[in-house]
KEKE-3310 file (N, C-alpha, C; in steps of 0.2 Angstrom, whole numbers, plus 5000, padded with zeros to 4 digits):
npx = (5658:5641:5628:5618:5603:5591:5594:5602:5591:5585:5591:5592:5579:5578:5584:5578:5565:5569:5578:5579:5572:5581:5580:5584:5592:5603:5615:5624:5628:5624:5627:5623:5632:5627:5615:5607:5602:5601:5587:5580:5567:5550:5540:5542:5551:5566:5580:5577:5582:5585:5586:5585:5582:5570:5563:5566:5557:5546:5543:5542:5534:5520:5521:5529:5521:5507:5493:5485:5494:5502:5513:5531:5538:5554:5564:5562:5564:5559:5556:5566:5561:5548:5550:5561:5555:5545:5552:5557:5546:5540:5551:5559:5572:5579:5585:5600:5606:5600:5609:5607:5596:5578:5571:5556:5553:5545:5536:5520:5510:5493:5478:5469:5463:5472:5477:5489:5502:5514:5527:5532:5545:5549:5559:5555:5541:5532:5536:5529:5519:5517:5518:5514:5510:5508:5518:5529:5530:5536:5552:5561:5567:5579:5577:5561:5559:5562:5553:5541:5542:5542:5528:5521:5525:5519:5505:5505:5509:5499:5494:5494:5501:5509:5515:5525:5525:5536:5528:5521:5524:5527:5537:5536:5528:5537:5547:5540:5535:5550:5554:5545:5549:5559:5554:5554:5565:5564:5570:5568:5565:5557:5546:5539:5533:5523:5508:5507:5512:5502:5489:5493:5496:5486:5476:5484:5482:5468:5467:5470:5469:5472:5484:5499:5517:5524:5535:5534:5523:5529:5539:5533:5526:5540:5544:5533:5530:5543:5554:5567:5569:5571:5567:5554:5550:5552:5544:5533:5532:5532:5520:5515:5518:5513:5500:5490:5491:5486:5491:5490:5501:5504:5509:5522:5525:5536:5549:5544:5531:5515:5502:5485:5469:5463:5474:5477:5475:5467:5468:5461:5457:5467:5478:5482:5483:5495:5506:5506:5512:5525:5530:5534:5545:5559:5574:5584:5594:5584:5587:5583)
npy = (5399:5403:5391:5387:5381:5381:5381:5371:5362:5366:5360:5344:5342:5347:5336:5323:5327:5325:5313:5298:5295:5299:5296:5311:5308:5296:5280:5283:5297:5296:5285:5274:5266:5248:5248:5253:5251:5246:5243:5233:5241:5233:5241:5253:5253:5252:5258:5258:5267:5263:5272:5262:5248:5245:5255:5247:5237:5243:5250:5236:5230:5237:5247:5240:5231:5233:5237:5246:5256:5265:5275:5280:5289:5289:5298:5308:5326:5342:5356:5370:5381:5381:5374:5380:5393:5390:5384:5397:5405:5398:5396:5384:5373:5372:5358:5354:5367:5373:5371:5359:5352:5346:5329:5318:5304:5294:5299:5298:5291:5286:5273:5282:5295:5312:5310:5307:5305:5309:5299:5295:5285:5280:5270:5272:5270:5280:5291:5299:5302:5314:5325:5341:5357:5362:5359:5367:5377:5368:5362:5355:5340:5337:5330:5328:5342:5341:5331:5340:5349:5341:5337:5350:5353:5346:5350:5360:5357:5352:5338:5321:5319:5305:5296:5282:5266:5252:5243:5243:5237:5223:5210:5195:5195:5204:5195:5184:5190:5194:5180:5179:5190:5185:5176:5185:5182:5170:5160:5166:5153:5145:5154:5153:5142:5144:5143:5128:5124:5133:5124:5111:5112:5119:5106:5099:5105:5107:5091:5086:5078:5078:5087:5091:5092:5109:5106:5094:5093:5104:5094:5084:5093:5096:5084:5080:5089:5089:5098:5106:5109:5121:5128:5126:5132:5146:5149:5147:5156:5166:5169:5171:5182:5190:5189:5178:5167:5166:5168:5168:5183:5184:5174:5164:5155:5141:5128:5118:5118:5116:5112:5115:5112:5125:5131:5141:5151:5152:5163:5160:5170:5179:5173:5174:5189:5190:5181:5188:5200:5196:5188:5200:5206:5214:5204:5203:5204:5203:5209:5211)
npz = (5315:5308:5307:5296:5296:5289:5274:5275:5278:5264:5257:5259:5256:5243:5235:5242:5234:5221:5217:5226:5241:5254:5271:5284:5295:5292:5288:5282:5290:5304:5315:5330:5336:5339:5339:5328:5311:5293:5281:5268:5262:5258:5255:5250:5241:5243:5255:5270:5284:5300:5318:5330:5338:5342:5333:5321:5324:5324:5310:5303:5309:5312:5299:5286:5286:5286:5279:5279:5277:5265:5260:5271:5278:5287:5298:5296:5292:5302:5294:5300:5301:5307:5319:5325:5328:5335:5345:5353:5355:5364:5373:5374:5372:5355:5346:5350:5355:5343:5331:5326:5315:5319:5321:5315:5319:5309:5294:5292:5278:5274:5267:5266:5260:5261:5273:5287:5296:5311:5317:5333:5339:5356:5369:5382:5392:5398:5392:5385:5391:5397:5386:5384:5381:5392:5400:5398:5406:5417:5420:5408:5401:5391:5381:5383:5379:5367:5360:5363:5353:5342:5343:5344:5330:5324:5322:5315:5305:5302:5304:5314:5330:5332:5348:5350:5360:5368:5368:5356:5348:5349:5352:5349:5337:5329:5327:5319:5308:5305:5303:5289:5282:5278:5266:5255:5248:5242:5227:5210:5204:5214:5216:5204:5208:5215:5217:5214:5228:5234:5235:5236:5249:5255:5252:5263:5274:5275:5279:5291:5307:5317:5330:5324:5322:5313:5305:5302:5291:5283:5280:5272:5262:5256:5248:5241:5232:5227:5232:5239:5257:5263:5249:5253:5265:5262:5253:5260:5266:5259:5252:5265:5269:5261:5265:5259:5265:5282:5299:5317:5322:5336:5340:5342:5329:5324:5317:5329:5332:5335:5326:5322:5317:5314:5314:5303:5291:5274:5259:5244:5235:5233:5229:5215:5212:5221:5214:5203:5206:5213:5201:5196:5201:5204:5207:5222:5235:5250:5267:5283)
capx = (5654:5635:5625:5611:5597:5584:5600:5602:5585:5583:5595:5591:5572:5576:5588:5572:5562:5572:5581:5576:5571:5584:5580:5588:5598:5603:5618:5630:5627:5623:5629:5624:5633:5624:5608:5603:5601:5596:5585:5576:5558:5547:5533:5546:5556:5573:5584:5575:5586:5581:5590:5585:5580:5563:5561:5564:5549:5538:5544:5540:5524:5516:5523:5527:5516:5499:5489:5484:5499:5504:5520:5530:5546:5558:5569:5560:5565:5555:5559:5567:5556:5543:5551:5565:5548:5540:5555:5557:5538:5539:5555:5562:5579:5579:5589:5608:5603:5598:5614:5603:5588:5572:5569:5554:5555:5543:5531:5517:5501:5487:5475:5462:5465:5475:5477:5497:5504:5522:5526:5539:5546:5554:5557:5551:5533:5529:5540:5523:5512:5515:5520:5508:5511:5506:5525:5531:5527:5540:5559:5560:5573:5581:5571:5552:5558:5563:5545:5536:5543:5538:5519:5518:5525:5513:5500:5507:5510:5490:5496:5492:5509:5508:5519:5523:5530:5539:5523:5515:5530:5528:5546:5535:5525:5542:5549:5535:5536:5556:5551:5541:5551:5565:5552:5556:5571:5564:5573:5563:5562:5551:5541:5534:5529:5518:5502:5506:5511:5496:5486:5496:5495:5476:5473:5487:5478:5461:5467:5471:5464:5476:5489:5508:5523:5523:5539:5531:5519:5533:5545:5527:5524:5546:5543:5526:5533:5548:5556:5570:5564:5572:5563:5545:5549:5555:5538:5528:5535:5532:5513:5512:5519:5508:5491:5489:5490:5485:5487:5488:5507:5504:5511:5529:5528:5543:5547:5542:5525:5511:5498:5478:5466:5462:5479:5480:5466:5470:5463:5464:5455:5473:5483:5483:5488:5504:5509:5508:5517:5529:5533:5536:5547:5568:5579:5588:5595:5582:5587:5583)
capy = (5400:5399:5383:5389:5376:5382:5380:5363:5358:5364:5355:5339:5342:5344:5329:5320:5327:5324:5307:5291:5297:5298:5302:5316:5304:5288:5276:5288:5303:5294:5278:5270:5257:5242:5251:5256:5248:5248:5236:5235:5242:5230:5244:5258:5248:5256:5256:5261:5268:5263:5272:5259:5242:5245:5258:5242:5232:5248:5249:5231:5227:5244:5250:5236:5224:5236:5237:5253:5263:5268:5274:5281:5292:5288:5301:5314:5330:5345:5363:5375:5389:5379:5371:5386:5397:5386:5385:5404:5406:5395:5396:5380:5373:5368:5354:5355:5374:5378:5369:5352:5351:5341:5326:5314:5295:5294:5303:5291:5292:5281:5275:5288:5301:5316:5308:5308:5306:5310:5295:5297:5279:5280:5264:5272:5268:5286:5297:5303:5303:5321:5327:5344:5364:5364:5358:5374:5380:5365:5362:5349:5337:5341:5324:5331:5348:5339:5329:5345:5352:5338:5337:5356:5354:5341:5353:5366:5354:5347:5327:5318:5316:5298:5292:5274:5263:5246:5236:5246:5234:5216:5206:5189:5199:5206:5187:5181:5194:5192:5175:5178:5194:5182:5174:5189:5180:5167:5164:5164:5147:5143:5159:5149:5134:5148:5141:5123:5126:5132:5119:5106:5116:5119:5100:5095:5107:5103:5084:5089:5076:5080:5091:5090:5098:5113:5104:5088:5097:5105:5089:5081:5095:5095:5076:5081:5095:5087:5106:5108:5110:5127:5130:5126:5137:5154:5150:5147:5164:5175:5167:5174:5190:5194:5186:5173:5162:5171:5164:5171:5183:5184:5166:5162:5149:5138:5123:5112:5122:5111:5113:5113:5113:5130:5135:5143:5154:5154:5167:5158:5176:5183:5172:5178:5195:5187:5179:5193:5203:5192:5189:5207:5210:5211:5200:5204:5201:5205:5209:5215)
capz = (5309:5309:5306:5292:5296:5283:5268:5273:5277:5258:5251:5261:5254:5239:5235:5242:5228:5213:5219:5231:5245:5261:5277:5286:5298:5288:5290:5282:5294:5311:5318:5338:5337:5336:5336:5322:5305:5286:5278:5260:5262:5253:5252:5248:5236:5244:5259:5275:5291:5307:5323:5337:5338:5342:5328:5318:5323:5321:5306:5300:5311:5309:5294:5281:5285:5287:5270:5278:5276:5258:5263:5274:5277:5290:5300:5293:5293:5303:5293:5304:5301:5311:5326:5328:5329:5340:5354:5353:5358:5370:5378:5374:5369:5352:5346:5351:5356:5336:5329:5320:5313:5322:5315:5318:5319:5303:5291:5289:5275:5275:5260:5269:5257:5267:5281:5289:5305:5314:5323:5338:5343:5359:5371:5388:5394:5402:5393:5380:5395:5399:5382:5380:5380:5399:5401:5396:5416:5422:5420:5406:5398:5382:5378:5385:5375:5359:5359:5364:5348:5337:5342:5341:5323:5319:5323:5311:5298:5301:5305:5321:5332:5339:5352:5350:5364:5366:5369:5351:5342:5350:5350:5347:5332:5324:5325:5315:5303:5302:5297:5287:5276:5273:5258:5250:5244:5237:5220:5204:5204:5220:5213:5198:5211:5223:5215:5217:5235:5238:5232:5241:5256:5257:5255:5267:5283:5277:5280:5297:5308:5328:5331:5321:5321:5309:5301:5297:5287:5278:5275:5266:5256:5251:5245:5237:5227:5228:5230:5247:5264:5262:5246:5256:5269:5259:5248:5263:5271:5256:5254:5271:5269:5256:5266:5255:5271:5286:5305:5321:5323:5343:5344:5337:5322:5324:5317:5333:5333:5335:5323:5324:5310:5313:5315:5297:5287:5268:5254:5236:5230:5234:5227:5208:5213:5224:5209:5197:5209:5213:5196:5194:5207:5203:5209:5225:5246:5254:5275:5288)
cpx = (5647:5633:5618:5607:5593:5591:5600:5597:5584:5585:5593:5583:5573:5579:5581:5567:5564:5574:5578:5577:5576:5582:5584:5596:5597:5609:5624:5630:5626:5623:5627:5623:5629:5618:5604:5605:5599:5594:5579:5569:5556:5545:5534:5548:5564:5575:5579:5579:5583:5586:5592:5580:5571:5562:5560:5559:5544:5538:5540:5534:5517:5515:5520:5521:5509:5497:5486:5487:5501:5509:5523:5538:5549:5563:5568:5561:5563:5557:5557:5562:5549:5546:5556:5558:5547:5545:5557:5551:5539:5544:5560:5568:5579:5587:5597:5610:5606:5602:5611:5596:5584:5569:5560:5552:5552:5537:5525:5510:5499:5483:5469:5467:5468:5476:5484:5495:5512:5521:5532:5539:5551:5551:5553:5545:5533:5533:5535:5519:5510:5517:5516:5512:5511:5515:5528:5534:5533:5548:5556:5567:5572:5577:5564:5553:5557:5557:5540:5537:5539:5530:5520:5520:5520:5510:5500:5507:5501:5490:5495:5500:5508:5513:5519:5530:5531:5533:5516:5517:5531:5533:5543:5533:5532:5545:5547:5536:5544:5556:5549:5544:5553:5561:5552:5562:5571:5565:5566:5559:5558:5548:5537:5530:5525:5510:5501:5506:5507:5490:5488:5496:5488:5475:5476:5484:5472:5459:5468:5467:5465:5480:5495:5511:5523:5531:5537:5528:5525:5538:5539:5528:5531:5546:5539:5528:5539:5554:5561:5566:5565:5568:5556:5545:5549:5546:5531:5527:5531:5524:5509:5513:5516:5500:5487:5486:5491:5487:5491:5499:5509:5507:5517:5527:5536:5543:5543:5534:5520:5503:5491:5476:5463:5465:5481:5475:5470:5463:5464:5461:5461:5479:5485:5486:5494:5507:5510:5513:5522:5532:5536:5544:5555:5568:5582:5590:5591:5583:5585:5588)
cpy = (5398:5393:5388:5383:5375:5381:5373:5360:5359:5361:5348:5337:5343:5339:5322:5319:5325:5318:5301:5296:5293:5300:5305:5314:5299:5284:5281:5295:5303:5289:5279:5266:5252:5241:5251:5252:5250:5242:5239:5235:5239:5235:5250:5256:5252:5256:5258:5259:5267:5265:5267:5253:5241:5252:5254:5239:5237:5249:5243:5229:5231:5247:5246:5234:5228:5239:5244:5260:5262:5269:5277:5283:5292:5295:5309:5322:5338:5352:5367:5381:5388:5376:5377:5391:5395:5385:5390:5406:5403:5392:5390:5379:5371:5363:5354:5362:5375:5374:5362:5356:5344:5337:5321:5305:5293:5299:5298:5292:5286:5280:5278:5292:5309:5313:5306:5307:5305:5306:5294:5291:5282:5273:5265:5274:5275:5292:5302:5306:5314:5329:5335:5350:5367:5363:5364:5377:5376:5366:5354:5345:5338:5336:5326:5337:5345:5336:5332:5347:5348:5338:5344:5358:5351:5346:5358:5363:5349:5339:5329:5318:5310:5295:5282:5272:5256:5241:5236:5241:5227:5212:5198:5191:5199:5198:5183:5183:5193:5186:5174:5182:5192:5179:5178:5185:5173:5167:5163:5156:5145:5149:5155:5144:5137:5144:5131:5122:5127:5127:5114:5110:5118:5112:5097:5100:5106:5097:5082:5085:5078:5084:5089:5094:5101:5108:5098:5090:5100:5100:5083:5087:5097:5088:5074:5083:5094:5095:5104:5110:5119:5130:5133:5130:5144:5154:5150:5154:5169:5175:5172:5178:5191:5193:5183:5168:5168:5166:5169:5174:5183:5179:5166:5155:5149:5131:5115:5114:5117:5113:5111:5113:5120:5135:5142:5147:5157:5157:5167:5164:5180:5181:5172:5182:5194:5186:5183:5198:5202:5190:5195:5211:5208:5206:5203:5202:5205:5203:5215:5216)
cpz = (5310:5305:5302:5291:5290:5274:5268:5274:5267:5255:5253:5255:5247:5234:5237:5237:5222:5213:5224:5237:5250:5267:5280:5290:5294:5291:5286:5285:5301:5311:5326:5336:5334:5335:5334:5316:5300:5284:5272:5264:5256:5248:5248:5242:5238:5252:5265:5281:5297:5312:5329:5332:5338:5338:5321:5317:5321:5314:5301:5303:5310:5303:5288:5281:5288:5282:5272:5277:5269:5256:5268:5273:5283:5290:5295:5296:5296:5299:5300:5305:5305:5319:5327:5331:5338:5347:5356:5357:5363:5377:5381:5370:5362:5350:5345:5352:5348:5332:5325:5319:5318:5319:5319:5317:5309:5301:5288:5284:5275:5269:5261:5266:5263:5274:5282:5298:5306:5319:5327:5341:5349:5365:5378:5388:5395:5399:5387:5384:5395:5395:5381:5382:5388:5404:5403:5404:5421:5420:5418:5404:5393:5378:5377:5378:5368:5358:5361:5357:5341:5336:5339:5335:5318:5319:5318:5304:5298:5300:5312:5322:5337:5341:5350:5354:5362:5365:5364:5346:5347:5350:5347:5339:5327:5321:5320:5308:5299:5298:5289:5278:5273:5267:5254:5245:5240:5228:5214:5204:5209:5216:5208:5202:5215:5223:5215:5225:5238:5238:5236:5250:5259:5257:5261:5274:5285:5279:5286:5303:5317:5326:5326:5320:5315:5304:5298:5292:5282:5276:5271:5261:5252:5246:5241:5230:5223:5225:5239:5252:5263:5258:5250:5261:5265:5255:5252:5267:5264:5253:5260:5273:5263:5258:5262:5260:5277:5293:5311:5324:5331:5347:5340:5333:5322:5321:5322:5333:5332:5331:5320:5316:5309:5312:5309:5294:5279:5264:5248:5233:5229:5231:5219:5209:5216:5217:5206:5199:5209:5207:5192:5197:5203:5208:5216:5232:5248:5260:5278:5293)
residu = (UNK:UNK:UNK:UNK:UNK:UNK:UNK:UNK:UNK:UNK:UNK:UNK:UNK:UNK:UNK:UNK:UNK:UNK:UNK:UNK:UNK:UNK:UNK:UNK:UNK:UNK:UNK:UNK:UNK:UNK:UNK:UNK:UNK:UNK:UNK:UNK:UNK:UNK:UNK:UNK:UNK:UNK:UNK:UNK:UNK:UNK:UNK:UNK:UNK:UNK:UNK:UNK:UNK:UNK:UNK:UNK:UNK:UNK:UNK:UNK:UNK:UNK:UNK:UNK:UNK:UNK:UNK:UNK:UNK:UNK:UNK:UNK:UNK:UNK:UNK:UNK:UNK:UNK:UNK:UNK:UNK:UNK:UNK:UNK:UNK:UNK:UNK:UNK:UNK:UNK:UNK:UNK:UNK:UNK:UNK:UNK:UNK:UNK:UNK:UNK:UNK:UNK:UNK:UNK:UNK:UNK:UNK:UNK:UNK:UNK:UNK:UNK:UNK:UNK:UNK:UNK:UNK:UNK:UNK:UNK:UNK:UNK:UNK:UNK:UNK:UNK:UNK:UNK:UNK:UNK:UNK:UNK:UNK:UNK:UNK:UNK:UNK:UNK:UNK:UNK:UNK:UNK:UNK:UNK:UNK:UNK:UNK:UNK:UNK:UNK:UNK:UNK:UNK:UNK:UNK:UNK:UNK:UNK:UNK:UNK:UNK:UNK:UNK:UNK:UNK:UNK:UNK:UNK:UNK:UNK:UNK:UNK:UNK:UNK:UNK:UNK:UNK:UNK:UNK:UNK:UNK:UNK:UNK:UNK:UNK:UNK:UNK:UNK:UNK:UNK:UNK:UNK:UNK:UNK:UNK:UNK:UNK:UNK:UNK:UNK:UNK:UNK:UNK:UNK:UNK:UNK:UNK:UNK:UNK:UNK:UNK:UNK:UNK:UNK:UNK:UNK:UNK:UNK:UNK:UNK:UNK:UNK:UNK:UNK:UNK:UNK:UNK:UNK:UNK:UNK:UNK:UNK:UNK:UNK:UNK:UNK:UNK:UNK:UNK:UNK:UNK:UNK:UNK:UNK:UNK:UNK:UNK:UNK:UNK:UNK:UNK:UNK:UNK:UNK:UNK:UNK:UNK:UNK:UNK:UNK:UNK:UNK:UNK:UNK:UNK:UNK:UNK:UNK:UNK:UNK:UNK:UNK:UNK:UNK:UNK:UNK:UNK:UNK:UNK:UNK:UNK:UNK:UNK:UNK:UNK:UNK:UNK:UNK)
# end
């Protein structure tokens, strides 16, 4: 029996339209293993599918946590009537010869008006180098084909196609960020103390006379507050996932962390907005 692509890309697209947006592969349609994941998109407000481990960090480093991106659609769906086209022309295999649809890692907009990009996570270094049309002339891997097809869709759909490799998604970066998303799950109650917190947390770094472990700093400001160590951590995370308190993600913050007086860079113009937000926000587990 044939496979009608263009039937199911419709339905797929418009189930997207009408409903919460899924991506094309999700967690009920494709499993590897230990690979792949879902986790609450803040910026989304809704599940996001990640195939690969390092689709996750691009996700959270590039994605969430970039004020420049607005939003962005995972596992995105290419219509057949452009990439079937386009392997026909050019005499390549399309995906599972014709039998799926092409998807591409994500569909990303930016708060630059029209501006879009298709972005193809894969973990090896060298496998984008030689992505281009001049291919065509060699003997490629069903890999090369399939990442020729997406660029020359990008081009058809007028977005940029950006390869992103492992060294674009930083493993100390992601950590930081992991850290950091858990204060999402600060309960209501730390949420009402975000504004003392910072108050007590601005005098205690500008007090700042040598170095001290980042925990000591936070079992002052539990005793201060008189809020759990726990508490001071989730309120200090979700502070710094809003950039409220800014500092450097290139370094792991751990508790033994030794900390400078420059270590931290706070912006009290952003901490109204936090709050309001954060007062806005449901209830729920947020993971990664």
């Amino acid at each position: 029996m044939a496979i009608d692509l263009k039937l199911i890309y419709e339905q797929w697209l418009a189930e997207s339209v009408s409903g919460p947006y899924k991506g094309f592969i999700n967690q009920q349609t494709f499993s590897s293993n230990a690979t792949s994941t879902e986790f609450y998109s803040v910026k989304m407000e809704r599940m996001v599918y990640a195939a690969s481990p390092l689709e996750r960090r691009h996700f959270l480093i590039n994605l969430e946590f970039n004020d420049r991106v607005t939003s962005y659609f995972e596992q995105y769906a290419i219509t057949p009537s452009v990439s079937l086209q386009l392997a026909k022309k050019y005499g390549l295999r399309h995906h599972l010869n014709g039998k799926a649809i092409v998807t591409v890692d994500a569909l990303v907009f930016y708060s630059c008006e029209q501006f879009a990009e298709f972005h193809s996570v894969k973990s090896d270094e060298d496998i984008h180098k030689f992505i281009s049309e001049e291919l065509c002339d060699e003997t490629m891997t069903r890999l090369e084909e399939k990442l020729l097809i997406e660029k020359m869709s990008s081009e058809r759909y007028g977005v940029s196609w950006i390869p992103i490799r492992d060294a674009d998604a930083p493993k100390i970066k992601f950590k930081n960020l992991e850290a950091l998303y858990a204060g999402n799950n600060a309960t209501k109650e730390d949420r009402k103390r975000l504004s003392d917190f910072f108050l007590a947390f601005c005098k205690k770094i500008t007090a700042i006379t040598s170095d001290i472990r980042f925990v000591d700093i936070q079992k002052d400001l539990s005793k201060l507050l008189d809020l759990s160590l726990d508490s001071i951590r989730k309120i200090f995370s979700l502070l710094a996932w809003n950039k409220v308190i800014e500092f450097s993600l290139d370094e792991f913050l751990e508790p033994t962390s030794m900390i400078r007086v420059d270590t931290f860079r706070v912006f009290p113009e952003r901490l109204e907005k936090c709050i309001q937000k954060e007062a806005s926000k449901s209830m729920m587990h947020y993971r990664l």
